[in-house]
C-alpha positions in Angstrom: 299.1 167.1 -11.4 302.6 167.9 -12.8 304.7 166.3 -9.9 304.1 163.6 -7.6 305.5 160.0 -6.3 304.2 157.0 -6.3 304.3 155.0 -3.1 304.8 151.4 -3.3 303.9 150.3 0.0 303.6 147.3 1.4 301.3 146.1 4.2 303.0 142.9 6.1 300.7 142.8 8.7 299.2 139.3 9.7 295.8 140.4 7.6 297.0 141.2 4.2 300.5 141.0 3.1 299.5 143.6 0.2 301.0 146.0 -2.2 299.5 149.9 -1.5 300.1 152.2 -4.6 299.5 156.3 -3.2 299.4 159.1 -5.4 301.5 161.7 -3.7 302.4 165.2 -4.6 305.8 166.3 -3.6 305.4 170.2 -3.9 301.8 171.2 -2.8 301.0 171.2 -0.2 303.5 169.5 1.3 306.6 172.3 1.4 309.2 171.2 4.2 311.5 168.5 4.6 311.3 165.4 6.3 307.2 164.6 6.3 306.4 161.7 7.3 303.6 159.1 6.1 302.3 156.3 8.5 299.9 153.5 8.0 298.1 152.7 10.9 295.3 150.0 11.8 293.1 149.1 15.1 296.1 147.1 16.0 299.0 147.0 17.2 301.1 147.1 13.6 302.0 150.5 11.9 304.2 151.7 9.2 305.9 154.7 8.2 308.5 156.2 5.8 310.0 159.4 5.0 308.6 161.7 2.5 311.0 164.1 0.0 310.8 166.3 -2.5 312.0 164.7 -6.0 315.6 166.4 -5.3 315.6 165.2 -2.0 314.6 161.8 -2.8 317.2 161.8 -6.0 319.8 162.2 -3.4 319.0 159.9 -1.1 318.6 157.0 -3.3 321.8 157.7 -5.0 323.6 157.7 -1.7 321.6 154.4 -0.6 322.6 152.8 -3.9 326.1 153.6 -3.7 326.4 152.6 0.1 324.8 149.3 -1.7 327.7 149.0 -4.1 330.7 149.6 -2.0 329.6 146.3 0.3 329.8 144.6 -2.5 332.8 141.9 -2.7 334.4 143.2 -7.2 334.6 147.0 -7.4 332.5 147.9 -10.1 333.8 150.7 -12.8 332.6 154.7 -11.5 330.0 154.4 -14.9 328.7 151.2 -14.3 328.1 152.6 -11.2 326.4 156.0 -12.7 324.3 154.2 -14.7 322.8 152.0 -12.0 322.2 154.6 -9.9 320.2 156.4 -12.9 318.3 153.0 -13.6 317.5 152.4 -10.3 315.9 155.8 -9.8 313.8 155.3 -13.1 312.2 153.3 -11.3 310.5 155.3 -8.8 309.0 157.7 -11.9 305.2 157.3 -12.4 304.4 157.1 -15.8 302.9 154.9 -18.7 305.6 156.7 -21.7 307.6 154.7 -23.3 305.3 151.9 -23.2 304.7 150.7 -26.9 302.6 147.9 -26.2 300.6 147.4 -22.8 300.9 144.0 -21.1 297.6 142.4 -20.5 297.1 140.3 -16.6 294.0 139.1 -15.3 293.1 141.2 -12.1 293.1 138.4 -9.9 296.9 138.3 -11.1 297.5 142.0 -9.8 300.0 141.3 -6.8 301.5 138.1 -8.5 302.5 140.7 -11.3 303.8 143.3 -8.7 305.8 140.7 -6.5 307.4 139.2 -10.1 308.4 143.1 -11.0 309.7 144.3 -8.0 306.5 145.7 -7.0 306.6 147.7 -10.9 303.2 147.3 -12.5 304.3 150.3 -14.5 302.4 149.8 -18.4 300.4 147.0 -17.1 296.6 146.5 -18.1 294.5 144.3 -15.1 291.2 143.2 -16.8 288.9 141.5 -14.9 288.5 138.3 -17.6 286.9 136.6 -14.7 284.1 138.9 -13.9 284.5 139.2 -10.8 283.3 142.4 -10.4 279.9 142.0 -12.3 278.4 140.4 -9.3 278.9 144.0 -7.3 277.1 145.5 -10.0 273.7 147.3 -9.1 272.0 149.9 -6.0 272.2 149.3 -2.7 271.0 150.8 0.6 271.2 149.6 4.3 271.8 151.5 7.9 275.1 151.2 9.3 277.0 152.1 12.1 275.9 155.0 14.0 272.5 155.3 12.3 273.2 156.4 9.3 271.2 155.5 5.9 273.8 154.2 3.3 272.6 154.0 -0.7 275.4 153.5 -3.0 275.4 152.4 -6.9 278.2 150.4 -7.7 279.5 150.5 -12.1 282.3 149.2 -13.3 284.6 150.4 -15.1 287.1 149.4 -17.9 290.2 149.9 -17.9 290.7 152.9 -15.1 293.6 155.3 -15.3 296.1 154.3 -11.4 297.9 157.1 -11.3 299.1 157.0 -15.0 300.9 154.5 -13.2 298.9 151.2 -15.1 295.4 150.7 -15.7 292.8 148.1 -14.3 289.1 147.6 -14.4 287.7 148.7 -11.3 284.5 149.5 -9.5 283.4 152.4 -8.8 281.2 153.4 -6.0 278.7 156.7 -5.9 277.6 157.4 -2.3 274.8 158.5 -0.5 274.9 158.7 3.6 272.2 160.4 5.4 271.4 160.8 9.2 268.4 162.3 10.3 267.4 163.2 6.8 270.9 165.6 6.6 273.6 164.3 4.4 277.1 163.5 5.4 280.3 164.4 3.6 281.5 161.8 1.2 285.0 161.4 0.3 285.7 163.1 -3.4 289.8 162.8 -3.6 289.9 159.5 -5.7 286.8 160.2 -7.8 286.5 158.5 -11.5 287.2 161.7 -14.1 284.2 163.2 -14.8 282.3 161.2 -12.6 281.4 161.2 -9.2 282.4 157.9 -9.0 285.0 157.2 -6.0 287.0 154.6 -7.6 287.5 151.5 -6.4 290.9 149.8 -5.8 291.1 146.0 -6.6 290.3 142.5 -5.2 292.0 141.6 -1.8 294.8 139.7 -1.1 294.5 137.2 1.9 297.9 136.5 3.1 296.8 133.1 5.0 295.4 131.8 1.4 298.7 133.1 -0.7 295.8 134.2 -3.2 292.9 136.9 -3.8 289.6 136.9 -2.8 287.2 137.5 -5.3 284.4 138.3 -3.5 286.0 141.0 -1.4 286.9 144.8 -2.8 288.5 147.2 -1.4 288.0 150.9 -1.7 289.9 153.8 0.0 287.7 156.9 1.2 290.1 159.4 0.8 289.3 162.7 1.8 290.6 165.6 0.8 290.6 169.6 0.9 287.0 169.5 -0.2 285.8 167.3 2.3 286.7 169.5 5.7 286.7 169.0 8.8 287.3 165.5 7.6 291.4 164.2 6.3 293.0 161.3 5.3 292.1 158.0 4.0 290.6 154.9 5.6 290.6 151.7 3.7 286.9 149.6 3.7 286.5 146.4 1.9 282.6 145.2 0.3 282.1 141.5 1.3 279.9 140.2 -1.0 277.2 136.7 -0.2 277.4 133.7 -2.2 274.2 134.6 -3.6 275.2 138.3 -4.5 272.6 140.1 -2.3 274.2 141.3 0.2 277.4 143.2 1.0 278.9 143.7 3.8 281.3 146.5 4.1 283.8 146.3 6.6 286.8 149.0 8.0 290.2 148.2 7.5 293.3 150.6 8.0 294.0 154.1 8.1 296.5 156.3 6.3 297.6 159.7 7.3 299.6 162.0 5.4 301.3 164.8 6.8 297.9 166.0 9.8 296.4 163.2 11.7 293.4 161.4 9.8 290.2 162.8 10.5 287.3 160.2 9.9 283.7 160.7 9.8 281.5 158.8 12.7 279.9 156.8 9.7 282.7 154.0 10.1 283.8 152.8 12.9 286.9 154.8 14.6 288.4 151.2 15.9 288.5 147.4 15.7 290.0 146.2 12.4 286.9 144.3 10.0 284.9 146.3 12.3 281.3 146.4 10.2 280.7 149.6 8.7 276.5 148.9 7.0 275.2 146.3 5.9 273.4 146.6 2.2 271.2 144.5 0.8 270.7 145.0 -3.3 267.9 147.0 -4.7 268.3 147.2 -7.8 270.4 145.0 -10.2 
């Protein structure tokens, strides 16, 4: 993936309050101006922005920036001005060059460290020094909504590549879904390399608590070309029992890009937290 953006986006609904990194590519396959990305949930709150091509985008932000600077009270020198405009646009490019040493947080820290930076976790390493994720570790199967028969082993692993963006310790998920003995698609767009692994995002952020809770997990299944009729990504978080045998995964928003998301019946196509399955653990 030669070119792409990376969306900072942030959820301010009444649920979350989080901080959404997406992986999007700028050139294939989306090829005409003006496309739009929306976040939608069960409820009544929805977001969107505009989606541009890199020299698209390089334009508008250096128009925004300099509508920015001529509101401001001092004149500022024509190079000053350049230069900002160049370092605020470095911003916006996803990569993990340049970075000598890597900065070390403790996952649970993830959105603290984003908020302090201006939403940049560019170079960071999230490690999860409180093991938080070891008590998702193992197989397990349930039947969830619509009858279907869900097995999934859940691995973690260390220190994940996001997007070349920063790197975290994450879970990752490998899925089995079955109705009537005849699987179901699974999503395949944000599989570990090598693996098939859908990798797993990070603890969640409860806005109501101002903190994360670590025993809830979220996971986008994204689907992509490979995983037709089915499109877009939908955002379910594992709620895992004090006593680590049970999780309960729940549906939280969707995200569509470009076509309207297409969903499979396995999860629920309304109610936010709306239970997906319930699995109770096989297998440590």
């Amino acid at each position: 993936m030669d070119k792409a953006f990376l969306l900072l986006v942030r959820d301010s609904s009444p649920h979350s309050d989080e901080i959404i990194p997406l992986l999007v590519t700028p050139f294939s396959p989306l090829k005409s101006k003006g496309k739009l990305i929306t976040f939608e949930s069960s409820n009544t709150y929805s977001y969107s922005m505009a989606l541009f091509t890199l020299r698209e985008y390089t334009i508008k932000a250096t128009r925004q920036v300099g509508r920015q600077f001529k509101m401001l009270t001092h004149p500022i020198p024509s190079a000053v001005r350049a230069l900002s405009v160049l370092l605020f646009f470095a911003l916006f490019l996803p990569s993990n060059e340049g970075y000598a040493q890597t900065q070390v947080a403790a996952l649970r820290d993830y959105h603290q460290v984003a908020v302090n930076n201006y939403y940049n976790s560019r170079g960071y390493y999230f490690e999860d020094q409180h093991h938080d994720l070891d008590k998702f570790v193992g197989e397990w199967e349930g039947t969830g909504f619509g009858g279907y028969q869900w097995r999934t082993r859940i691995a973690v692993q260390k220190k994940a590549n996001c997007h070349n963006f920063y790197w975290s310790d994450a879970l990752g998920l490998e899925l089995s879904i079955k109705k009537d003995g005849k699987d179901a698609i699974t999503p395949t767009r944000d599989l570990i390399p090598g693996t098939s692994f859908i990798q797993g995002f990070g603890l969640r952020w409860v806005k109501q608590q101002q903190a994360v809770d670590p025993n809830i997990y979220k996971v986008l299944f994204a689907y992509g070309v490979s995983d037709e009729p089915y499109r877009g990504t939908v955002e379910v978080l594992l709620y895992i029992n004090a006593t680590h045998d049970t999780i309960v995964i729940r549906r939280g928003y969707t995200i569509e890009i470009e076509y309207s998301a297409n969903i499979p019946d396995y999860i629920p196509s309304g109610g936010y937290l709306a239970e997906v399955c319930t699995l109770r653990r096989v297998k440590k």
